[in-house]
Structure formats: C-alpha cells, structure tokens
N, C-alpha and C positions, 0 to 999 in steps of 0.2 A: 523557653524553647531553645534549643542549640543553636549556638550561630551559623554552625553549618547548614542548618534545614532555613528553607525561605518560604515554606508554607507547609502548616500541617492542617491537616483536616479531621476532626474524630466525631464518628456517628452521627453526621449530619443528614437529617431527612427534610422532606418537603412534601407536603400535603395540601391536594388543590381542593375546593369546593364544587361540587358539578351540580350545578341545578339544570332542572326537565325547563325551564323557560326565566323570563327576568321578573316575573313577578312575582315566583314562588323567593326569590331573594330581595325584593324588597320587605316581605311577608314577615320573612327571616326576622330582617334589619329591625323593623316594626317593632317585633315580639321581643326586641330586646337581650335575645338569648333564648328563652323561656321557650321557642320553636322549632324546630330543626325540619329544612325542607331540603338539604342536600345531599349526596352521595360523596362521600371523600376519596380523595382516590390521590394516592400517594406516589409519586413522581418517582423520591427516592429517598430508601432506609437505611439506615447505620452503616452510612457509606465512611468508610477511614481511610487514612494513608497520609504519605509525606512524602515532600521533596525537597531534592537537595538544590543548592547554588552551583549555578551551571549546568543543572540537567533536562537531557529532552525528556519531555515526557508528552505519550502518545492515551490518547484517551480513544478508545474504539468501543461499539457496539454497536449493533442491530436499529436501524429507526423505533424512537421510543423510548429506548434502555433508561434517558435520564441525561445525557451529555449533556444536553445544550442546559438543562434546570441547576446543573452543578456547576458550568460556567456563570449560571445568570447571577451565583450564588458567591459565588469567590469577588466576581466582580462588583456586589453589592445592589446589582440592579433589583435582586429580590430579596425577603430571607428566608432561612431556612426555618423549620418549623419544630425539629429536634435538632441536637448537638450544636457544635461551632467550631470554627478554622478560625487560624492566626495566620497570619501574614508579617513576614521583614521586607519591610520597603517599598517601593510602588509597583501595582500594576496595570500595565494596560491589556487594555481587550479589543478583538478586532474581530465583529462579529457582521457578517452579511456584510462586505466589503462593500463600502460608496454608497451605504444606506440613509446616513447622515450627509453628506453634503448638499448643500445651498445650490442648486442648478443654477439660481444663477448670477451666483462669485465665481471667480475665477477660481483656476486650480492654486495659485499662488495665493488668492484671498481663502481659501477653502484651506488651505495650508495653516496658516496665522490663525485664523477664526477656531478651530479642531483644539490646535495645542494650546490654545491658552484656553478653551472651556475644560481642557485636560489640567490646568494649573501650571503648564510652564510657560515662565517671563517671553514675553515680548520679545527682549536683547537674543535671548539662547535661540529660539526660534530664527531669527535672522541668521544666526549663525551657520543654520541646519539649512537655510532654502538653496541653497548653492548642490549641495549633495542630494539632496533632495529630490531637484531638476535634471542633476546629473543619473540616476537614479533611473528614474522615473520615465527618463528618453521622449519627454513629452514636446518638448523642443518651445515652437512659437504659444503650441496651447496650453503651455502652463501658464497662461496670459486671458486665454479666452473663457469662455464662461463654461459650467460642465457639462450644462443644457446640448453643448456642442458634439460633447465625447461618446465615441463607444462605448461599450461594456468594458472592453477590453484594455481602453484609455482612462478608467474611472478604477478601474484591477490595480491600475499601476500606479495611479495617483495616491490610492490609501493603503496601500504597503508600503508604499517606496516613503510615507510620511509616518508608521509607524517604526519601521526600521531602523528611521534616525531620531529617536526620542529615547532618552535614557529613563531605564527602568529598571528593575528589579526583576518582575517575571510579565513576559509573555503571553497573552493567551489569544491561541487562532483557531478560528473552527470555520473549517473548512476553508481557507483563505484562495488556496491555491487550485481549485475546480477550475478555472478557468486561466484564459492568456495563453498566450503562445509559446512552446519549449521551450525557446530562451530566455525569456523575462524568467520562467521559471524555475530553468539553473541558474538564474541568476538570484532569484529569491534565496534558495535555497543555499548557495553558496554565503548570501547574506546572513541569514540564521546561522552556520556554523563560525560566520567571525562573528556574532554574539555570544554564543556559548563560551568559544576561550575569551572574552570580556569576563566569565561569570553568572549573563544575564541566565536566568531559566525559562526556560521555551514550555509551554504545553498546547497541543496540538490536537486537537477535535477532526479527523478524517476518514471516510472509509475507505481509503487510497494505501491499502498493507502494504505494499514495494514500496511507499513514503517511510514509512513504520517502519520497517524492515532493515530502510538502510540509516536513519537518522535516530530513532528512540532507541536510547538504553533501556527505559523502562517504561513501561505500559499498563496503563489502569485497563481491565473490562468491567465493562455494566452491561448487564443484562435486567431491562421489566424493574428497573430500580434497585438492585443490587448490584453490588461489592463481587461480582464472578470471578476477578483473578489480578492480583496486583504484585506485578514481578517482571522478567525477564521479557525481553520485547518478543521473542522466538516462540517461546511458550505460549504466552499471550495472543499471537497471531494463531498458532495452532488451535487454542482453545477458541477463539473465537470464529473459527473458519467453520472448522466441525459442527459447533453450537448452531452456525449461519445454514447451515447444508443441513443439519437433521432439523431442526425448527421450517425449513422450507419444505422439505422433501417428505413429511410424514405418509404420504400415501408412499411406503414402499414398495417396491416391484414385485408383485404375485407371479408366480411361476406360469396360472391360468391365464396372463395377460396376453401371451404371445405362443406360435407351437414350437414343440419340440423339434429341435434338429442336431446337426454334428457338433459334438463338443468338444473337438478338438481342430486346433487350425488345419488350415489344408497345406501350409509351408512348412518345410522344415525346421522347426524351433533347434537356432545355436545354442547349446545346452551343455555347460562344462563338468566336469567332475566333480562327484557329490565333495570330495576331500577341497575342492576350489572354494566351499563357499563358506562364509561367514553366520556361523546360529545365533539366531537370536531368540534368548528366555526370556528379557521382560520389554513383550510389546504393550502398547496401549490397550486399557483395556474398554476403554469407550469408546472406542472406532468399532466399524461392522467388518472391519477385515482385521486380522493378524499378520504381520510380516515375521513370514520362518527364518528366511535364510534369505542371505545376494550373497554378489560376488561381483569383483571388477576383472576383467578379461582382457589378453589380446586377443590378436585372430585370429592364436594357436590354440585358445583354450587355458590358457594359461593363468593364474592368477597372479595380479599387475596391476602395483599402483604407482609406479614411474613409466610416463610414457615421455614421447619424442614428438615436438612439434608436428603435425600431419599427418601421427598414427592415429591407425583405428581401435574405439577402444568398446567392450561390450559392457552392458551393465544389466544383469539379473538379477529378478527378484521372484521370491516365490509366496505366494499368501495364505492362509485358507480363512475360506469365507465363512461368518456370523450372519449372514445375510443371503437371500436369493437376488441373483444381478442377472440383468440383462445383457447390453454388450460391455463389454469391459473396454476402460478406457483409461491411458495411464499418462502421464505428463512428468518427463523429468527436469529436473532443477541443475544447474550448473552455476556456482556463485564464487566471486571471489574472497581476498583475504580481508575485504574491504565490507563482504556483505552484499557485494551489488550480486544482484541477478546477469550474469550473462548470456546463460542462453535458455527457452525452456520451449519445448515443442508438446503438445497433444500428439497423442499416436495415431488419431484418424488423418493425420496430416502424414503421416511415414506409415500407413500397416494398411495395405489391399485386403487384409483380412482379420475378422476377430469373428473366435466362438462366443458361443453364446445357446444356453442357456446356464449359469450355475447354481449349486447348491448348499444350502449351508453343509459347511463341512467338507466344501470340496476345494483343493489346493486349485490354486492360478499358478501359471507359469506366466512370465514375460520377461523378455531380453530387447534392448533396444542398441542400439549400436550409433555411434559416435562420431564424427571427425574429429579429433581435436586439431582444429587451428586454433590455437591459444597462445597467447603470452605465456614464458617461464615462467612458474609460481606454483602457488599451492592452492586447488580448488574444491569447494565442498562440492558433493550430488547430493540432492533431495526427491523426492516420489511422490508423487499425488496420483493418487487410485479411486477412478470413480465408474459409474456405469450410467449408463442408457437405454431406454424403450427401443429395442429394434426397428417400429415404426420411425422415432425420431430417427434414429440414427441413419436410415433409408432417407431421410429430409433432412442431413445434414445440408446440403446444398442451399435447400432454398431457408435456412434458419439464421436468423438476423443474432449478432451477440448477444443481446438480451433474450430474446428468446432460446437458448440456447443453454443460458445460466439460469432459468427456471426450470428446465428440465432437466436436469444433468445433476446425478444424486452422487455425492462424496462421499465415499466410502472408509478411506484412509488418507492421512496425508504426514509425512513427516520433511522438516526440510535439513535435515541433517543429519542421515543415513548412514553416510562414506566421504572419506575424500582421498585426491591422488593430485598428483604431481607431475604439471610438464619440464622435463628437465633442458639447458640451454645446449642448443648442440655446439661444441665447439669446435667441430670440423668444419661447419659449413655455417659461418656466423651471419653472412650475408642474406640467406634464406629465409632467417629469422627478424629480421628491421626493417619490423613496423612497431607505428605508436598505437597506443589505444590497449585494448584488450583482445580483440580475436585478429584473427586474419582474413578478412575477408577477400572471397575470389574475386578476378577481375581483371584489369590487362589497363596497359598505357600507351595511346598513341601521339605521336608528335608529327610536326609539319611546321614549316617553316614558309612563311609569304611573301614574296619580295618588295621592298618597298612602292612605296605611290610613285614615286618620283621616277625610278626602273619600269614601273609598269605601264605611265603614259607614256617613257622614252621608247619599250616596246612597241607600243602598240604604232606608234607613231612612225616606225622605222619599218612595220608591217604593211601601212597604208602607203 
C-alpha cells in the first residue's frame, strides 16, 4: 500500500443472518450446516475506497445505508464477510460517546482505565491527564464519580480523552449531536489541529454544514452500497436529493389542491433577458431545470462587485420536470472558507407565492439581498423546493420536523454564482467590524458615579 494512503478498503461486504425467532437458529447450529433456517440480508457490498494521511473524511447516508457496520468493521469489532481493508498505524473509534465508562470511577479513573484497555502505557497517559482536564472544563468532577455527571459532562469527558491519545486515524460517528456551542467549537477547532499533525479524521454525521465545512472528501452509502465517493460538495448534493426523493415519493398531483392564479400578485424585479447567465448543462436527476440567473443591482443592472450595504438581486429562472405546489426557494450565501453565512426560506421574505405548476412550466424568482458583508469573495447557492398549499396555510402551527417531512426538494445546487464585496476606501470606518456580516444594532453608554460620591450625595441631601 502507499505510504501516503493510511487506509484502503476494497470490496468489503457484510452479511447478517435474520432468523423469524432463536430456535429456528439453534436448529441451524444443530444441523451442523446441512439446514438453513435464515434470511441473509446484507448490510453492505463491494464497498471500496481509500484515504489519505491527514484527511477529513465525511461518511453520510440515509439511517441504514451501512455507516455504523463499515465503522464496526475498520475498527475490528466485527468482520466482514467479502473483501478486506489495510490499515497504517493505529486506530481509534469513538462510537456512542460515554457508553463505556465505569459510573462509578471517577472521570480521572475512567481516564487511565479507557487508555490503557486501548494499549497506551501508563507513563503517556499521565502525561495526557493535565490537557485532558484542561479540555474537558470539568474542573472538581473530573474527581467525582460519572454516576454524578450530565449527558453533557460525560460528552466532554470522552472527546476531550480521545483528542489527546495519538493515533493514526480517527473514527467518530456521531460524536458531536450533543453539548453546548462552545465545547463544540471547541471540539472542532481541536480536530483541525490534528489534521495538520497528519492524524486522519473520519466522521459518521447527518449534520451536512459539518461536512460542508470540514470534509475534503465524502463517502455515500445508500441500502449498502458505494453511491458516491469524491468531493464533499457533490456528495452533499447527491445525498440531499437522494434523501428528498426517497422521502417524498408521493409526488404532488395537480388534483390534490384547486386551481388558481399563477402568477404572483407583486410586481416580479425582472432584469433584461441580455442580464442573465444560460445554463446548457443542468442536472439532470433533479425535478426542476435551472435556465438562466442573474446577479443585479437595483438598477437592473448586471453586477458582481458590490459596496458594503448595497442591495443586491439574485434571479433564477427554472422549468419544471414535476407538478409543484407552492414553490419555495432558499438562497445560500457562503464564504471563501466554505461557511454558510447567510441562508433564508422565502416563506420567511415573500407575502406571496403562486401556485399551481406544471411540468414544462418556467418559474420565475428574484430575491433581493442586503449585503452587510465583510470585503471578500462569496459563493450564492439555490435550493428549490415545493409544498401542499394546505401545509403551506399551516406553516405557523408546523414544528421543524414536521415541516421537513413535508416539504419536497426539487432542485438544489450550492454553487450557482459568486460576487464580490469590495472595501470602500472613502469611508473605511463604516466598514470595522470583526466577524463576517454586519449586523444591525446601536451602542449605548452611561457612566455611574462612584459609591463613595453617591452616599456623600445623598448624605448632603438629607
């Protein structure tokens, strides 16, 4: 194997035995072979791929797909039952956070006790409990028993004790579901000073803005296959869509709801056809088409340098593969960094949407901007989806998960366009702030005169 790769995997499957009750398997056992009383049912097939030293790698798919049987598998807990993987060097695995620990050792005993059934000395361990506890922010109860701790205090104890154990690669599934924002940037800042160590990260979540901004590269599984092994972007794409049409099968029939006006009642900002940007090769496994956009001022103009606190418009025009109900569009605003900056639903900005369409019939939408931004360079991304008019009348009382059962994706790309806020240098002041956007807001001050002033007052009042 090349010294560069620190784990390949070629055609590894896994195949479980299902028996209708425990006797028809001991019957099995019995018969010595010579009987077969179970249903096989294969977890996962000729699953391949490789990775390199130092890289994230984001593992996604659907509950089921096979995630968790391909970690059980790297890490030895089971084996596979076609192909084999090689491994350079050690790994650990951090699977169902604070599932192993002794309630009731202490965190500091739970510490020692872990690393050395993981095979490292004694001496190294001591060396590690310092950072560990620093870590870890646990303070007196890294002393107390774990019987004692939160969920939250138990999150922090078996991260903050894999963190500091040198390894090879990495493997977390699901680690970071819970705990509070900061322990969280804090996790996560941790993981990027292991990668420039070298270590290699892989990462089991259905948390895509994690993916998003941290994996270079992304396995999917879907139903025990190999669906897509490459780019973290793409990957997220394919597995969005795959997530929204494997949910959404009951498509929206036109006979679901009646017919009415199909066009808004607003006046759509709508710039000249020579404004916009064709596009020949859209996707063609989405239920919509993206024709044409365009990036605007608020002259109509076509403009991809804007000015801190301009307004900027952003058109797209689609036609549909699909009959939709209300149409409902979400733009993406991200930096050179990959984060997400800003991204709004249009039922959150638009008093109105037509509705009903048909296949074959163009959408229009234009959503308009503020850019308070930092100077830089920012991608826009589109996600185009619809809604039952019913629901969409009960947006109000519709809790977020129920909301993401209903709501059928139609298209999504997250790297459309991009433009440019440029730094003004008339007016430099304007522009300093830290962070990424500019958010509104105002600063007031007051001044209280000391204690000692305020008794002498009141004193000289009486």
């Amino acid at each position: 194997m090349n010294d560069d790769l620190v784990l390949k995997v070629e055609n590894v499957g896994k195949c479980f035995k299902i028996y209708p009750n425990p006797w028809l398997r001991a019957f099995e056992w019995a018969s010595l072979g010579n009987c077969s009383y179970h249903q096989p049912f294969w977890a996962l097939q000729n699953i391949s791929f490789s990775v390199r030293r130092g890289e994230f790698l984001g593992v996604i798919g659907q509950n089921g797909a096979g995630k968790s049987t391909l970690l059980k598998i790297l890490t030895g807990i089971i084996q596979p039952t076609t192909g084999a993987y090689h491994v350079q060097g050690k790994i650990l695995s951090l699977f169902g956070l604070s599932s192993d620990f002794n309630m009731e050792l202490s965190g500091r005993e739970n510490v020692c006790r872990s690393s050395e059934l993981l095979g490292f000395p004694n001496d190294y361990v001591q060396t590690q409990l310092e950072h560990i506890l620093e870590f870890s922010e646990l303070g007196e109860f890294f002393d107390r028993p774990v019987k004692t701790y939160s969920t939250g205090m138990r999150t922090r104890l078996a991260f903050s004790l894999f963190a500091f154990l040198e390894c090879d690669v990495l493997i977390l599934d699901e680690v970071l579901a819970t705990g509070d924002i900061f322990f969280k940037q804090k996790c996560y800042a941790r993981l990027e000073e292991l990668i420039t160590k070298n270590t290699t990260i892989i990462l089991v979540t259905h948390a895509m803005n994690v993916v998003q901004q941290f994996c270079q590269h992304v396995l999917v599984l879907d139903k025990g296959y190999k669906l897509f092994d490459g780019d973290s972007q793409q990957g997220i794409q394919l597995y969005l869509q795959k997530k929204h049409t494997t949910k959404t099968t009951h498509t929206i029939l036109m006979d679901d709801f009646p017919e009415r006006s199909r066009s808004t009642s607003e006046i759509l900002f709508w710039p000249a056809d020579e404004t916009f940007t064709i596009i020949t090769d859209s996707e063609k496994h989405c239920q919509a088409r993206l024709v044409r956009f365009a990036i605007c001022n608020e002259k109509g103009e076509a403009c991809i340098h804007f000015k801190k606190g301009e307004i900027a418009y952003f058109c797209c025009e689609f036609q549909l593969r699909m009959a939709i109900g209300v149409p409902i569009s979400r733009m993406m605003v991200t930096n050179q960094f990959n984060v997400l900056v800003h991204g709004k639903n249009s039922f959150y900005a638009s008093e109105h949407a037509p509705y009903p369409g048909k296949v074959g019939d163009s959408l229009r939408l234009c959503q308009q901007i503020t850019l308070g931004l930092k100077p830089g360079q920012y991608g826009l991304g589109i996600i185009l989806s619809t809604l039952h008019p019913e629901d969409y009348d009960s947006l109000p009382r519709l809790s977020a998960e129920e909301l993401g059962l209903k709501i059928v994706q139609i298209y999504r790309n997250d790297q459309v366009a991009s433009f440019t806020i440029l730094p003004d240098q008339a007016h430099p002041l304007q522009q300093s702030f830290c962070g990424i956007c500019d958010l509104p807001g105002h600063v007031q001050f007051e001044i209280i005169a000391s204690r000692e002033s305020f008794y002498k007052n009141v004193k000289v009042s009486q």
